[in-house]
C-alpha atoms as an extended CHARMM CRD file, in Angstrom:
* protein
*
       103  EXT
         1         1  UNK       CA             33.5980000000      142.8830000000      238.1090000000  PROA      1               0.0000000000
         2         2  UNK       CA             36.0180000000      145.4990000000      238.0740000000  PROA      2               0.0000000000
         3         3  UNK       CA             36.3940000000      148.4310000000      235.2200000000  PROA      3               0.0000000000
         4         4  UNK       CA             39.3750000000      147.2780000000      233.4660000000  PROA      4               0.0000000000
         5         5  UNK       CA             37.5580000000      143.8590000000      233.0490000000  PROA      5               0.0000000000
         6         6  UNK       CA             34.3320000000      145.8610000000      232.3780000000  PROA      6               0.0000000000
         7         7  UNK       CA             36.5510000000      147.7990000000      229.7580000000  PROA      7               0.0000000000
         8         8  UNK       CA             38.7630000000      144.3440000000      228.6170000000  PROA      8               0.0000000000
         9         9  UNK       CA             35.1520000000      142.8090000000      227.9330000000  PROA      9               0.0000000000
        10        10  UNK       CA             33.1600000000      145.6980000000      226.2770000000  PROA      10              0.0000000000
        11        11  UNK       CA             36.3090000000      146.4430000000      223.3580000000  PROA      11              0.0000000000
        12        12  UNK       CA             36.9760000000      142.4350000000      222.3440000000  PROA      12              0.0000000000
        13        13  UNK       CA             33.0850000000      142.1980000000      221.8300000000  PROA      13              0.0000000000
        14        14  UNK       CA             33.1690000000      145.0560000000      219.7760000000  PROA      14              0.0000000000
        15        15  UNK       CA             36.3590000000      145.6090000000      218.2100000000  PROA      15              0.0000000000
        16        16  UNK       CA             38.1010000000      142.0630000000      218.7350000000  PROA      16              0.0000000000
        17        17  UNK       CA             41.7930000000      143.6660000000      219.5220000000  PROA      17              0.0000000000
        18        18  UNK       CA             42.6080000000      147.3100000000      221.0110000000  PROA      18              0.0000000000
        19        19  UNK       CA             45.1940000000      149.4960000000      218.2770000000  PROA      19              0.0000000000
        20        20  UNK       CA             45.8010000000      152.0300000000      220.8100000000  PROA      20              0.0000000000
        21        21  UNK       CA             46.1060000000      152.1800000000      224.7540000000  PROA      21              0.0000000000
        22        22  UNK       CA             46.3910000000      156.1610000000      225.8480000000  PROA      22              0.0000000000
        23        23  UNK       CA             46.9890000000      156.4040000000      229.5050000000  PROA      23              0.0000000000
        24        24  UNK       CA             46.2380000000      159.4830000000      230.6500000000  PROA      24              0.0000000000
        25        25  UNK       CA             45.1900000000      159.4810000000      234.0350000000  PROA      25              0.0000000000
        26        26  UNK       CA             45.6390000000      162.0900000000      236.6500000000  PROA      26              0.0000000000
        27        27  UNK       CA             45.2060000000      163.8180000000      240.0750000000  PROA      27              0.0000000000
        28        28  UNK       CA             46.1760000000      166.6100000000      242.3210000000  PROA      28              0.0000000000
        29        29  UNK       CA             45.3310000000      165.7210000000      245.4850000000  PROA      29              0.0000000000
        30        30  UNK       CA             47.9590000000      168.2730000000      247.2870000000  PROA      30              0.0000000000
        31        31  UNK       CA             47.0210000000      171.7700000000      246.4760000000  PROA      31              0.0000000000
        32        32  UNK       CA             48.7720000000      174.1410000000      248.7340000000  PROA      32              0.0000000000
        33        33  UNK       CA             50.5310000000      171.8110000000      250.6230000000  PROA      33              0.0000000000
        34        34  UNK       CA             54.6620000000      172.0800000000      250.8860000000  PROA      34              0.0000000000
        35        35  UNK       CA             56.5540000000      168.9790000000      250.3080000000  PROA      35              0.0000000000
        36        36  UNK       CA             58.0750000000      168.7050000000      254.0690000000  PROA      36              0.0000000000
        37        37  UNK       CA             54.5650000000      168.8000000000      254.7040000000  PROA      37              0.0000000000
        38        38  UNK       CA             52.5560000000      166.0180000000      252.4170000000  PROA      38              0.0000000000
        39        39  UNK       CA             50.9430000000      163.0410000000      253.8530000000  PROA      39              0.0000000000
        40        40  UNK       CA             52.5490000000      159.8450000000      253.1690000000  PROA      40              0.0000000000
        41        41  UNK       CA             48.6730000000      158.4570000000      252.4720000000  PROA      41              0.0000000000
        42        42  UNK       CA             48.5930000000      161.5370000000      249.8530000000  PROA      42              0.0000000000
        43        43  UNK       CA             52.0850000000      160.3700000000      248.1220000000  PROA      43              0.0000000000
        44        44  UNK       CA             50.6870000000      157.1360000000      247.7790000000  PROA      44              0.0000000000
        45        45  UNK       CA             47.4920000000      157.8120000000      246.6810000000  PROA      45              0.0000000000
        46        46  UNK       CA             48.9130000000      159.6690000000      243.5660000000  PROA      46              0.0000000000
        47        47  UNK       CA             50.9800000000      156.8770000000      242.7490000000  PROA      47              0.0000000000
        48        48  UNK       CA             48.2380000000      154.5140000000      243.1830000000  PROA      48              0.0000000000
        49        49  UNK       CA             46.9190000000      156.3890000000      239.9310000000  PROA      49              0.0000000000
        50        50  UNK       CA             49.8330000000      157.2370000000      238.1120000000  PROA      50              0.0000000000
        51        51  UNK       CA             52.1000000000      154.2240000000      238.5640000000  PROA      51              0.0000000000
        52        52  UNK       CA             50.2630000000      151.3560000000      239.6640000000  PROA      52              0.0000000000
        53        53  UNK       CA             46.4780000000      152.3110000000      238.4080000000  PROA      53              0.0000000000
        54        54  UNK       CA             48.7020000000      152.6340000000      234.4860000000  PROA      54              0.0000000000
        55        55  UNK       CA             50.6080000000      149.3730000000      234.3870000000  PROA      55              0.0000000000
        56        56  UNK       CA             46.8740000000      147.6910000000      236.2050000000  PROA      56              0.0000000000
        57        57  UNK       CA             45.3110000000      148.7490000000      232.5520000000  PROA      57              0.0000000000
        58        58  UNK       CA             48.3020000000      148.4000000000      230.5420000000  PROA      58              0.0000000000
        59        59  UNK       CA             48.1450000000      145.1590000000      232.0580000000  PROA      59              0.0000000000
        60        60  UNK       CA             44.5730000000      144.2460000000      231.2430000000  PROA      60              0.0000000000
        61        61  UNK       CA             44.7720000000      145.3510000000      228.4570000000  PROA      61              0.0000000000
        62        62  UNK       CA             47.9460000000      143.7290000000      226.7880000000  PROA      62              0.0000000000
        63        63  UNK       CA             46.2330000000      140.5260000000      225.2830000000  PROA      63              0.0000000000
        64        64  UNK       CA             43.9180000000      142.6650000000      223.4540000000  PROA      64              0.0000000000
        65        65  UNK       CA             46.8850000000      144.9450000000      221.8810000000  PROA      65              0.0000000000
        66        66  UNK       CA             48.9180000000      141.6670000000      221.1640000000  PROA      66              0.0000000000
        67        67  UNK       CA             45.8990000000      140.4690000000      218.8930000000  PROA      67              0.0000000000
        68        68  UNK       CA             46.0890000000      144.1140000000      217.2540000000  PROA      68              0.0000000000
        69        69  UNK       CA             48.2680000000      144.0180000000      213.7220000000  PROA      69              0.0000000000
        70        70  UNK       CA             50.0620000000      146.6240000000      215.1310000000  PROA      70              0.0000000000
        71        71  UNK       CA             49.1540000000      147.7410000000      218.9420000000  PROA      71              0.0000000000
        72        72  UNK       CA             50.8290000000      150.7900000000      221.0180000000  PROA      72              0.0000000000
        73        73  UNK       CA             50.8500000000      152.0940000000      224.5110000000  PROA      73              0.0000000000
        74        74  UNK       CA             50.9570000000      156.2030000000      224.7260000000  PROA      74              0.0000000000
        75        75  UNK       CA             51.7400000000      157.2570000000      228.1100000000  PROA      75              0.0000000000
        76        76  UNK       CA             51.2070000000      160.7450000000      228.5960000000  PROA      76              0.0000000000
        77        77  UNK       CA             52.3540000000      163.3540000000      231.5220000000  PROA      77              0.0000000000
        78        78  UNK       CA             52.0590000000      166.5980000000      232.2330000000  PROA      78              0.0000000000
        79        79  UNK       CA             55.0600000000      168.9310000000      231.7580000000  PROA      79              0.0000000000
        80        80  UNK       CA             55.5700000000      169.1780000000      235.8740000000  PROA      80              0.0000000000
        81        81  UNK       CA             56.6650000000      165.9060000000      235.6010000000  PROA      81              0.0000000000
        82        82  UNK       CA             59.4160000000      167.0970000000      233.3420000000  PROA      82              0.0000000000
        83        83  UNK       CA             62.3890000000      167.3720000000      235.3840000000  PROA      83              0.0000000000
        84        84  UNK       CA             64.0610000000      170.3450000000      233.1420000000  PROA      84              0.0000000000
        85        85  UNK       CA             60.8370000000      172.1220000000      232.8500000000  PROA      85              0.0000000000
        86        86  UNK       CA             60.8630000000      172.4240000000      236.9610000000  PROA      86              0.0000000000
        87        87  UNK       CA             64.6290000000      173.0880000000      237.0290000000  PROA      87              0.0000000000
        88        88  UNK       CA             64.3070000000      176.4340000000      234.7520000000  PROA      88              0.0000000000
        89        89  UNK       CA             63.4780000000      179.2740000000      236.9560000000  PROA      89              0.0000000000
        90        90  UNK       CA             61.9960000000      180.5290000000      233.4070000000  PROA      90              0.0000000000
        91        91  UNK       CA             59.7370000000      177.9060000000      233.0250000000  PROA      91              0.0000000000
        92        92  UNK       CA             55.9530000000      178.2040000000      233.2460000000  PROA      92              0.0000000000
        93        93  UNK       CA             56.5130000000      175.1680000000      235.8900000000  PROA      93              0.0000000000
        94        94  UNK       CA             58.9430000000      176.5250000000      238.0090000000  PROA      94              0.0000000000
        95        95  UNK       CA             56.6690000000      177.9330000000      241.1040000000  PROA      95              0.0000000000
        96        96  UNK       CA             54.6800000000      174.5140000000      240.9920000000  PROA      96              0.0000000000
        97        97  UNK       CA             56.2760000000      172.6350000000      244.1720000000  PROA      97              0.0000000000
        98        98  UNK       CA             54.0810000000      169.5010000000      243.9190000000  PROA      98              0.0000000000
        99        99  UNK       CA             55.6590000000      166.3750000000      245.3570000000  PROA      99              0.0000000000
       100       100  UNK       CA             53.8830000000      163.7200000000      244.7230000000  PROA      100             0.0000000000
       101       101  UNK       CA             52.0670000000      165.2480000000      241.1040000000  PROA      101             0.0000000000
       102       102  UNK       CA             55.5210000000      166.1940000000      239.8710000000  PROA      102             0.0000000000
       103       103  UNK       CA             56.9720000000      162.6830000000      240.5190000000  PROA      103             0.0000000000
């Protein structure tokens, strides 16, 4: 069985519903590496957990919100993500030239 069953399971037997879904996953998986030079298995890995591995939970975990009075999904990112945070030579994010994390 996988986790988010695992996780699905282990909440409705204890709780019944789920009031709150934070998805806050992350990795850096291309320290030091320039974006002409990234790995296309390295792109896709990080997407694999930021894109895809958050909508698999949200997923999995939607008929458990829906039995909630009032359920919510926080999705959270890290300011490099923030695409006037990288823009602002200023910025504490400015020198970070992370392809795949930023995106």
């Amino acid at each position: 069985m996988d986790t988010k069953r695992q996780a699905f399971r282990k909440i409705e037997e204890e709780f019944g519903s789920l009031d709150v879904l934070i998805n806050n996953a992350g990795v850096s998986l291309e320290r030091g590496i320039s974006p002409s030079q990234l790995e296309l298995s390295v792109l896709k890995e990080t997407f694999e957990t930021y894109f895809f591995g958050m909508f698999a939970v949200t997923r999995a975990m939607l008929p458990l919100l829906k039995k909630s009075p009032s359920g919510r999904i926080v999705n959270l990112s890290s300011g490099l993500g923030s695409l006037t945070m990288n823009s602002d030579p200023e910025s504490e994010f400015a020198r970070f030239n992370l392809l795949a994390y930023n995106s």
